[in-house]
C-alpha positions as CSV (number, residue, x, y, z in Angstrom):
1,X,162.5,120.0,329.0
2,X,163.3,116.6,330.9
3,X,161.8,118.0,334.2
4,X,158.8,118.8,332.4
5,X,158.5,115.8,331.4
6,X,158.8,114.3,334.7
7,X,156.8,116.6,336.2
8,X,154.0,115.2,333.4
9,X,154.6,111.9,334.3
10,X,154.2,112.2,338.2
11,X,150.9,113.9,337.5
12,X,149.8,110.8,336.4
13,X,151.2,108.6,339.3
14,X,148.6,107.4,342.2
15,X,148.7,110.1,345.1
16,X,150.6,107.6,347.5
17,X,153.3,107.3,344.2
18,X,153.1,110.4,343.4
19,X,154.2,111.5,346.9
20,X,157.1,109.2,346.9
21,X,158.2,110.5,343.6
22,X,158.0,114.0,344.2
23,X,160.3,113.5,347.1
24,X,162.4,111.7,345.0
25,X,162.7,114.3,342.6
26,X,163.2,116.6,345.0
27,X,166.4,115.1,346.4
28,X,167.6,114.4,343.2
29,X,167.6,118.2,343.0
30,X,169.0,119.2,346.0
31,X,171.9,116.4,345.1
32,X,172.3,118.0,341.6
33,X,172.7,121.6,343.3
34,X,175.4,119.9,345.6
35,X,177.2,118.5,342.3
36,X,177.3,122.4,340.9
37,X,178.3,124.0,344.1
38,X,181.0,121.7,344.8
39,X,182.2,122.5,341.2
40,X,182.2,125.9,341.4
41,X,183.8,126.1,344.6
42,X,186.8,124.2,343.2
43,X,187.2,126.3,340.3
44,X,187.0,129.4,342.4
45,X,190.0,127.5,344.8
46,X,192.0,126.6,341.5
47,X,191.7,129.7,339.5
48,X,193.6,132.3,342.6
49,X,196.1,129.4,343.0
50,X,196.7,128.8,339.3
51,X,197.1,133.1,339.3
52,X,199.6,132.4,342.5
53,X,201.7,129.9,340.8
54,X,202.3,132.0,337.8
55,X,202.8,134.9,339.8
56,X,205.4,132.9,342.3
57,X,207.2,131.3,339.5
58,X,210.9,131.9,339.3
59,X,211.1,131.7,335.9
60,X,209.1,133.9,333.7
61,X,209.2,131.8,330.4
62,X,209.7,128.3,329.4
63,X,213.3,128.1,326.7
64,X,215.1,131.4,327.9
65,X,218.8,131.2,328.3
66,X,218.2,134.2,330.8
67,X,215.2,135.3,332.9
68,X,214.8,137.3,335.8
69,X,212.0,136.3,338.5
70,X,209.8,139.7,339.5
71,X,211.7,142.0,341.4
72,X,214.9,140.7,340.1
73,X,217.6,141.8,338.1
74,X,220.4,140.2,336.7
75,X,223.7,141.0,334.5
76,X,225.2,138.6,331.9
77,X,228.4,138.6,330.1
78,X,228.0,137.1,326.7
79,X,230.8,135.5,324.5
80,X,231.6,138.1,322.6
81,X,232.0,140.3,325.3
82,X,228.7,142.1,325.5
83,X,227.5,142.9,329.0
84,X,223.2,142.5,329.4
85,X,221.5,143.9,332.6
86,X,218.2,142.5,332.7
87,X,215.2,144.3,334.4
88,X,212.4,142.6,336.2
89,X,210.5,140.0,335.0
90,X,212.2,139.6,331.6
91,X,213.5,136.4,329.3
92,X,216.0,136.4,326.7
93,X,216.9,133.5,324.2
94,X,220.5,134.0,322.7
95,X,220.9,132.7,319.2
96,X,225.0,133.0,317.6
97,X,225.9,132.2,314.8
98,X,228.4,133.0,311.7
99,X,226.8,135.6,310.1
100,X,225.1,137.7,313.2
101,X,224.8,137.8,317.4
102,X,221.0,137.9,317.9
103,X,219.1,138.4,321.2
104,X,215.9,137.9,321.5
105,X,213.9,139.4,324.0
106,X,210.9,137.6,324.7
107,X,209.8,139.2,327.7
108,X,210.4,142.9,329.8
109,X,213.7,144.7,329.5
110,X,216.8,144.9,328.4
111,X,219.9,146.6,328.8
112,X,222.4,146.2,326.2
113,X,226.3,147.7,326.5
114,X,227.4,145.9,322.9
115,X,231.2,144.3,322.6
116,X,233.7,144.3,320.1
117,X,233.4,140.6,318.9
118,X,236.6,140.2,319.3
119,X,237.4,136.2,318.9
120,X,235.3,136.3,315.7
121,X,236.3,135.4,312.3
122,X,234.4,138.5,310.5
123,X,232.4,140.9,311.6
124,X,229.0,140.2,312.8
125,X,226.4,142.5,313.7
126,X,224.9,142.5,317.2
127,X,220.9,142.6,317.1
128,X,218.4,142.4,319.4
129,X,214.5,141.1,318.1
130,X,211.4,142.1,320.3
131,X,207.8,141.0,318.9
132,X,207.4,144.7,317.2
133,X,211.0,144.6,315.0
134,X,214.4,144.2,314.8
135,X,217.0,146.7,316.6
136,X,220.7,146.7,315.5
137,X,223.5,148.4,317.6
138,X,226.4,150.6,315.8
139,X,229.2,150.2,318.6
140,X,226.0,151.5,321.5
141,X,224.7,151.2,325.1
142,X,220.8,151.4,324.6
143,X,218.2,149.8,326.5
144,X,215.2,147.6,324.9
145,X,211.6,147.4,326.9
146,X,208.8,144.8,325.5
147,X,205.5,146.3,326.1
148,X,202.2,145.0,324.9
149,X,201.6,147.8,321.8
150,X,205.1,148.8,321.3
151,X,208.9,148.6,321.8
152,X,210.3,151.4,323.9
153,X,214.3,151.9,322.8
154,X,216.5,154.4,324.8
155,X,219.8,155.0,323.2
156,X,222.2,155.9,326.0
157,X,225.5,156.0,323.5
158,X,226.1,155.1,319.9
159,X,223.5,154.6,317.6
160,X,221.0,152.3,316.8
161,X,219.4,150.6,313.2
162,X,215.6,150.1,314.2
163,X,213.3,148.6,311.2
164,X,209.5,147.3,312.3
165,X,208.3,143.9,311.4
166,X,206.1,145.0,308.5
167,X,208.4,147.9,307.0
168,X,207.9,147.2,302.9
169,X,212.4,146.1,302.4
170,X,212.6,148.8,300.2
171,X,212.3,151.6,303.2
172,X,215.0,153.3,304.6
173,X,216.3,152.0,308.1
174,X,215.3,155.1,311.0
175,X,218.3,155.3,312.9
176,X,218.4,156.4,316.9
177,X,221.4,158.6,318.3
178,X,222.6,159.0,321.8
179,X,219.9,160.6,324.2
180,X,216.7,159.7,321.7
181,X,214.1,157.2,322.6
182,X,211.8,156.2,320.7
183,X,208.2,154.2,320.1
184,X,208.2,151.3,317.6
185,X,205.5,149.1,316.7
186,X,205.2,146.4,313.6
187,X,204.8,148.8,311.4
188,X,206.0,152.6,312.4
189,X,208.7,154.0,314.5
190,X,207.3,157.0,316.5
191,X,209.5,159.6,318.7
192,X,209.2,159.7,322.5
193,X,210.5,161.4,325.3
194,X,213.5,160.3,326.8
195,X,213.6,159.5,330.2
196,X,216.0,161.3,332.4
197,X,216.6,158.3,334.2
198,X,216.2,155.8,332.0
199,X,218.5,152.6,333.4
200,X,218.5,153.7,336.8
201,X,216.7,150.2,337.7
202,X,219.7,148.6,337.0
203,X,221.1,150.1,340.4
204,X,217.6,149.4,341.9
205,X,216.4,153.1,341.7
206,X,213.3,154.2,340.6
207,X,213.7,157.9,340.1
208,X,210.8,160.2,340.0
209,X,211.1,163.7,338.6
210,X,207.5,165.6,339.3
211,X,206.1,162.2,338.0
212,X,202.5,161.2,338.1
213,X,201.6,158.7,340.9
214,X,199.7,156.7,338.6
215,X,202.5,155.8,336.2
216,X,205.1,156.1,339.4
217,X,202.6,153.2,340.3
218,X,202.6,151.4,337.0
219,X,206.5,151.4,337.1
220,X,206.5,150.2,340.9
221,X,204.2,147.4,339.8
222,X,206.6,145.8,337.6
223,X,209.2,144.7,340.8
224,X,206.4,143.4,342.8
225,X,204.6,140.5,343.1
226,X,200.2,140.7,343.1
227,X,198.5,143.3,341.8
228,X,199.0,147.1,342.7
229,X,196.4,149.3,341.8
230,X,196.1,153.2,341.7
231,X,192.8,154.9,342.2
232,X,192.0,157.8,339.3
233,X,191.0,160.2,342.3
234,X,194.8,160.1,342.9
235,X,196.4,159.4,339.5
236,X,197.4,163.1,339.1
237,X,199.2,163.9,341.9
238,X,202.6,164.0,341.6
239,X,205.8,162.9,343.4
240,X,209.4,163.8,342.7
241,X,212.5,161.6,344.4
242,X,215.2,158.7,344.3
243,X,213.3,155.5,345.4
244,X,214.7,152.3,345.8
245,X,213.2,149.0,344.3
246,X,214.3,146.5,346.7
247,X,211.8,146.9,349.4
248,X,208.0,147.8,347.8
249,X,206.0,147.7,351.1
250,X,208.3,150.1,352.5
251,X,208.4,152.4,349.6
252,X,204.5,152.2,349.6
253,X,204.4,153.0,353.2
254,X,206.2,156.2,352.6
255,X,203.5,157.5,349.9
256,X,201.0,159.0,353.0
257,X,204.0,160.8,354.7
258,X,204.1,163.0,351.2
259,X,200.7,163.1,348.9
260,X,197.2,162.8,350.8
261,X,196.5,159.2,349.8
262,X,196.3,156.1,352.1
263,X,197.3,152.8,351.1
264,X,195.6,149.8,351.4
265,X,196.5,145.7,351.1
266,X,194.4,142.7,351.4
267,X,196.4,139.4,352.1
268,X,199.8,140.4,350.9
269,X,198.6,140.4,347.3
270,X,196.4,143.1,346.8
271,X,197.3,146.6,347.3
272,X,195.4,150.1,346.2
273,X,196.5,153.2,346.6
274,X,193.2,155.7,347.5
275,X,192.5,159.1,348.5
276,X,193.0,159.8,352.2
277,X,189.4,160.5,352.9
278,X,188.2,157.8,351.0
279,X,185.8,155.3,353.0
C-alpha cells in the first residue's frame, strides 16, 4: 500500500524529478532485497548448526543425575545396591527418600537389575516413572524404554506392578512376569511381543532375527549421530545376524554385501539406505 502510494506521488513529480526518484526507489529496493536475503541466509546457517549442537551435545538433558551421550552406554550402581545399564541417548533423575527409591526416566532406556535395600530402615519399594506411568519392581531384572506414544517394559526376571498415569485408583494393578513385555500408555497397558534379545545393547549387540531392515534401521538410528533414513522400496527386506553397535558406518557398509540395497551419505550426517538400482 506504501509503494502505491509512492508510486502516486512520483507520478506527480517533474520528469527530471521524477527520474531521480524512480532511481531512488529503485535502489531502495534492491537494498531492501539485500536486507531479506542476508536474513535468510543467516537463519538457514543457524538453523543446521543449532540441529548440530543438539545432536553433538554430550549430555542429552539439562538436571539428570545420569545420561548417556548417543551411542553411549553406561552402568551405575545406586546406594541401595541396584545396578542401572543405560542405553543410548537416555537421562535419569534419582529421587530417595524414606518411604520409596524412585527413578525417573526422563529420556530412552533403561535397564533395571533391583537390590535388596539393604542399609535401609524399612522396606521401601523400588520404582521407576516414565511420562506414560509408574512401574514397580517385585525383587526383578526388567528393562524400561521411553518412546513417544508408549512405554515398552521387558521383564527379564521377577515381576513387575505397572499402573498408567490416568488408571481411575480404584483399578486393579496389571502385573508383568518374567519373559512378558508389554505396551503401556497414560491410560492402558497393552501386550507385546517380547523380544528375543531384548538387552543385548547392553553388550553393544544389536541382534537381528529375520528382522525387517526398516525397523533393523530404526533401532540402528538410535546409537548414531544425524539422521538415518530407510527407503520404503527396501523396508521389507529382511536381515537376520549378531551386529555390533560400536562402529555404525561399518555395520552400514556391510548391508550391500547381503540385501540388494546401496547405501548412501551426504557430509557425514546424512545417510539413506535405497534400492540397488535406484538412480
Amino acid at each position: 500500500m506504501l509503494d502505491g502510494e509512492l508510486r502516486g506521488d512520483v507520478a506527480r513529480l517533474p520528469p527530471a524529478a521524477k527520474d531521480c526518484a524512480v532511481q531512488a526507489l529503485a535502489a531502495d529496493r534492491r537494498a531492501e532485497r539485500r536486507r531479506v536475503l542476508k536474513g535468510l541466509a543467516v537463519a538457514l546457517a543457524v538453523a543446521p548448526a543449532a540441529w548440530l549442537a543438539d545432536e553433538l551435545a554430550p549430555w542429552p538433558r539439562p538436571n539428570a543425575d545420569h545420561a548417556t551421550a548417543v551411542g553411549e552406554r553406561r552402568a551405575v550402581t545406586l546406594a541401595d545396591g541396584s545396578v542401572l545399564w543405560l542405553n543410548t541417548d537416555s537421562a535419569i533423575q534419582v529421587q530417595f527418600d524414606d518411604e520409596q527409591r524412585l527413578i525417573v526416566l526422563m529420556r530412552g532406556e533403561v535397564h533395571v537389575n533391583s537390590g535388596a535395600d539393604g542399609g535401609a530402615a524399612r522396606h521401601r519399594p523400588l520404582r521407576v516413572r516414565s511420562r506414560h506411568a509408574l512401574f514397580e519392581a517385585l525383587g526383578t531384572r526388567f528393562t524400561v524404554r521411553d518412546d513417544p506414544a508408549s512405554t515398552r517394559l521387558v521383564v527379564e526376571a521377577g515381576a513387575v506392578a505397572m499402573r498408567p498415569d490416568r488408571a481411575r485408583a480404584e483399578a486393579a494393578t496389571d502385573l508383568a512376569r518374567a519373559g512378558e513385555a508389554y505396551r503401556v500408555d497414560r491410560e492402558r497397558v497393552t501386550p507385546a511381543a517380547a523380544p528375543d534379545h531384548g538387552a543385548a545393547w547392553i553388550d553393544g549387540l544389536l541382534v537381528a532375527d529375520d528382522m525387517r531392515l526398516g525397523e533393523f534401521l530404526a533401532e540402528l538410528a538410535r546409537h548414531r549421530r544425524g539422521r538415518l533414513y530407510c527407503d520404503e522400496a527396501v523396508a521389507a527386506l529382511r536381515l537376520s545376524g549378531v551386529y555390533r553397535l560400536d562402529d555404525s558406518d561399518k555395520l552400514l557398509a556391510l548391508l550391500p554385501q547381503v540385501l540388494p540395497v546401496r547405501v548412501e551419505t551426504r557430509f557425514g550426517l546424512w545417510t539413506r539406505v535405497l534400492p540397488r538400482d535406484q538412480k
